[in-house]
C-alpha positions as CSV (number, residue, x, y, z in Angstrom):
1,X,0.0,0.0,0.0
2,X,3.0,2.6,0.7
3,X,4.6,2.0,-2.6
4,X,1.7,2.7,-4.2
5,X,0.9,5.9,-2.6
6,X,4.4,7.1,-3.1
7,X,4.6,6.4,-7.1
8,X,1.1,8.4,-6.7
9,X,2.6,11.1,-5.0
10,X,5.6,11.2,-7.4
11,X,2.8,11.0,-10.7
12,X,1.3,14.3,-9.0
13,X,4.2,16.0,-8.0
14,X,5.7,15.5,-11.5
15,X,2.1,16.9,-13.1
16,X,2.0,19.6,-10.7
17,X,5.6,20.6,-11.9
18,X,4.9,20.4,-15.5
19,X,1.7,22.0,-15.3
20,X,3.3,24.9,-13.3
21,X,6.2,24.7,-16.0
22,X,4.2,25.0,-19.0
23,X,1.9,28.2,-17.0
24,X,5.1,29.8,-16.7
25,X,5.8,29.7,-20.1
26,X,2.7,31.2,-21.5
27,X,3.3,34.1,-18.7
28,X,7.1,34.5,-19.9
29,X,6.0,34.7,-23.8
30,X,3.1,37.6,-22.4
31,X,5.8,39.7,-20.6
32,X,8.1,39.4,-23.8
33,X,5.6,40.7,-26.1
34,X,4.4,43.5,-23.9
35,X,8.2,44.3,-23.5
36,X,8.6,44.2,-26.9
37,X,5.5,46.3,-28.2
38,X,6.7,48.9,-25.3
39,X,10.5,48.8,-26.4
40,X,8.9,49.7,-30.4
41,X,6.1,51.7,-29.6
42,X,7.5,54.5,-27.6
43,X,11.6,54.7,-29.4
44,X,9.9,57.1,-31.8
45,X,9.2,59.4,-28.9
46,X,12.3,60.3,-27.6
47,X,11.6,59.2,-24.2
48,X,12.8,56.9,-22.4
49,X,10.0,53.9,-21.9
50,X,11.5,52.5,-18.5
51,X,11.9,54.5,-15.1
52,X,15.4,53.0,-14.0
């Protein structure tokens, strides 16, 4: 019964990690194009588009 559980817990834990993997992706591919589309929209400006 305890092997069982653990190669349960491992099956989540590994879905759980890719799950939370592939999320990540999507939300790093979201802040690249808004990064991007602020970086091209405002150079015509002059100003700079970032506070540091």
């Amino acid at each position: 019964m305890i092997p069982l559980l653990l190669v349960l817990l491992v099956i989540l834990v590994l879905f759980g990690i890719g799950f939370t993997a592939h999320v990540l992706w999507y939300i790093a591919i979201a802040v690249l194009v808004l990064w991007l589309l602020g970086f091209f929209l405002r150079a015509d400006s002059g100003q700079r588009w970032y506070r540091w």
